[in-house]
N, C-alpha and C positions, 0 to 999 in steps of 0.2 A: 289605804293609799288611793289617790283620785287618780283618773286620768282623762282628758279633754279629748273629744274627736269634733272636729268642726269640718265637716263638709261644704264648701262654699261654688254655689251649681252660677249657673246662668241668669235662672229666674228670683231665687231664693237660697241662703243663709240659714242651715242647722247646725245644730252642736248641741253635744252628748258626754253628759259627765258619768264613767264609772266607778262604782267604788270595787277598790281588790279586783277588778277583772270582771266581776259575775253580776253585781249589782246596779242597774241604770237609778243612779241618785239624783240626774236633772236633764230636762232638753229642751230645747227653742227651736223657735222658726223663725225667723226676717223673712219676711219679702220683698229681697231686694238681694242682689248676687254679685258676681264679680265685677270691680272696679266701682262700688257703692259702699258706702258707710256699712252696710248690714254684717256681714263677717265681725266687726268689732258688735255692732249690737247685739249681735246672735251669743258673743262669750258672753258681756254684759249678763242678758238676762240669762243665761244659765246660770250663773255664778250669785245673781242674789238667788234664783230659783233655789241652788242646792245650799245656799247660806253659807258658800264661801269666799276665801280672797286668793288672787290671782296665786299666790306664792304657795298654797294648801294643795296647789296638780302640778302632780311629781312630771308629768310628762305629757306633750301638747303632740296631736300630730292632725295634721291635715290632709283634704282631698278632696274633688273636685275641679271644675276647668280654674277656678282662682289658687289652686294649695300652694300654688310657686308664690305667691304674693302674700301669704298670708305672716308677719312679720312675728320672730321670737318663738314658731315653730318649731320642736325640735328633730320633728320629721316630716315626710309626707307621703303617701299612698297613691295610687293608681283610683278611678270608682270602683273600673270593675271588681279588683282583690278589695277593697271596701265593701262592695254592697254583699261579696261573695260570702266575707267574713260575717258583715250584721246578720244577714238572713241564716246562715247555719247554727249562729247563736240563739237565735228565737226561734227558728225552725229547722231542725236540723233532719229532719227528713227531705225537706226540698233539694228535688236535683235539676231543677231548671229554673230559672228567676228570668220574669221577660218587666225589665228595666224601662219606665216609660218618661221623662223627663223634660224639660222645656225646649231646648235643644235638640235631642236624640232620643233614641232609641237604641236598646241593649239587649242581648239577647243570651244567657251565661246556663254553661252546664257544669254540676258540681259532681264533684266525687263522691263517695260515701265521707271521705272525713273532709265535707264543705270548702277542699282544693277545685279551685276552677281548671275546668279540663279541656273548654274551647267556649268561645264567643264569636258575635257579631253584632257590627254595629250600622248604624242610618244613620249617620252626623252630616251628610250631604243636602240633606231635603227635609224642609219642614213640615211635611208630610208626614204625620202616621208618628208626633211630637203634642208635647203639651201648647207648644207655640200655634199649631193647625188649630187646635180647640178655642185658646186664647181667642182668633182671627176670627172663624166661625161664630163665638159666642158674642161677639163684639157687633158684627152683622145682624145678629137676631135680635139685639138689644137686652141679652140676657146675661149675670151674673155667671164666670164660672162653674161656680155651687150649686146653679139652679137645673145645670144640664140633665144629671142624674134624675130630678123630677119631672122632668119634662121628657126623658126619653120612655120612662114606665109608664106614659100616658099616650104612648103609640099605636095607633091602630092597624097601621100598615109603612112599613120602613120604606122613606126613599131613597134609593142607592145613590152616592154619591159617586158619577163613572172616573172624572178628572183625579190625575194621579198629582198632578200638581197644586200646588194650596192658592197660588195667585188664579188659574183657573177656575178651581172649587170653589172660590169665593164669588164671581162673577154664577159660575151652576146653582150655589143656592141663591142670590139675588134671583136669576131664574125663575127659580121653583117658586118664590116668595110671592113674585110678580103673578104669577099663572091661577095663586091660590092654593098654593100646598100648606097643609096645617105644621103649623112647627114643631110642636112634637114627632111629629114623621118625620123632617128635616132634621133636626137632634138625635133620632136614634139611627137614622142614616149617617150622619156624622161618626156618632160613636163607631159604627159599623166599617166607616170607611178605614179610622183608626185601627183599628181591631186587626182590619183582611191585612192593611199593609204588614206591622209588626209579628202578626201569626206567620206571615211568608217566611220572614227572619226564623222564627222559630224551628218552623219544618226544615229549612236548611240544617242548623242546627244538628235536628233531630231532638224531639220532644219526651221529656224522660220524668213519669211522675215520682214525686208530686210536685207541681206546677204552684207559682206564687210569682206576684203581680209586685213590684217595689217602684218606688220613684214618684211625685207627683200626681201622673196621671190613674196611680194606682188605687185614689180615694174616689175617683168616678165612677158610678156601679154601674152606668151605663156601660163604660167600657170595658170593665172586668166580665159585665153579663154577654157580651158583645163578643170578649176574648174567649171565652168558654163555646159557645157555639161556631166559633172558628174552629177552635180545637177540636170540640168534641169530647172534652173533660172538664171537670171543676176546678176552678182557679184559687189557691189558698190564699189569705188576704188579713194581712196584718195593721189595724191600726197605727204601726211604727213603721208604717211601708218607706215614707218620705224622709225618715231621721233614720235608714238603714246602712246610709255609706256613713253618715256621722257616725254610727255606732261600731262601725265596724273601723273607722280610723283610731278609736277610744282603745279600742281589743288591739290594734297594733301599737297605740302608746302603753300602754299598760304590758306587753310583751317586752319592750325597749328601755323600759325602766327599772 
């Protein structure tokens, strides 16, 4: 039996085909999110990915800020109990998942049987979001992708003070200006990132083992960033960003 999870976020469009419950058979990314084409292209290419036809997944269920819109769904999920379900599936020792995303920030404590037992979230301020990074990388005239290489080439981190991102962005024009090497301004960045989301976390209360999911969780800047906030090792999944898809797949495949 298949079952479809399509996570449809902000920035970007996932979905995740299981086979029987335990077997990830196909996944995609779009980049491109709610109220865009991508959600249809995201099943699209899962579906020739896993070399099926729409009528072969016994059960559709969605999540993310688009799941109310996603049409012929036959359920839909919350992120949080999404992302809660994917990551205890792949990893099922983690008891804390700090959630990093275009939009927000999450911050989830699980049970021993990967039940979420309390959260918090940042969906107020772009700050301490995949969006801040976006803004920031956009400034420096740098790719995304390239952040993470540029921060390992730091010799001395400049702190980013500004809590706000419209400010932060005028600070590093700033620094730019003055002559600061941009590697230092990138792993400042990262860093800025890090302190805010670790705050979330310590509220929380931080419970290993720890694991990074969502978007911004493939920048090793800021995984290496989250770690020295913490003061532990951040566990770190290649499926970090298809982990509410997968975990909307585990509740279609429940429901069916």
């Amino acid at each position: 039996m298949f079952t479809l999870g399509v996570d449809i976020g902000s920035t970007t469009s996932k979905a995740v085909i299981l086979k029987d419950g335990l077997e990830i058979l196909a996944t995609s990314l779009i980049k491109a999110g709610t109220g865009t084409d991508g959600p249809g292209r995201a099943i699209e290419a899962v579906l020739a990915e896993g070399n099926l036809r729409p009528e072969e997944i016994a059960s559709v269920y969605a999540t993310g800020y688009g799941r109310k819109l996603l049409k012929n769904a036959n359920g839909e999920m919350s992120e949080l109990s999404c992302h809660a379900r994917g990551v205890h599936h792949l990893l099922p020792e983690v008891r804390t998942i700090i959630d990093i995303g275009g939009q927000d920030a999450k911050v989830l404590s699980l049970g021993t049987d990967g039940r979420m037992t309390e959260f918090l979230m940042n969906d107020k301020c772009a700050a301490g979001t995949g969006r801040f990074l976006d803004v920031m990388a956009g400034i420096l005239q740098l790719r995304i992708e390239d952040l993470e290489k540029q921060a390992d080439l730091s010799k001395q981190i400049v702190k980013i003070s500004s809590t706000c991102t419209v400010f932060a962005e005028s600070e590093v024009i700033s620094q730019l200006a003055n002559g600061v090497e941009i590697p230092d301004l990138v792993a400042g960045i990262c860093q800025s990132v890090a302190s805010r989301v670790a705050a979330l976390a310590k509220r929380v209360g931080v419970k290993e083992t720890v694991c990074m999911s969502g978007g911004v969780a493939k920048n090793g800047g800021v995984r290496k960033a989250m770690e020295q906030e913490l003061g532990l090792n951040i566990t770190y999944s290649p499926m970090a960003q298809l982990m509410g898809a997968l975990g909307a797949a585990l509740y279609a495949y429940d429901k069916s």
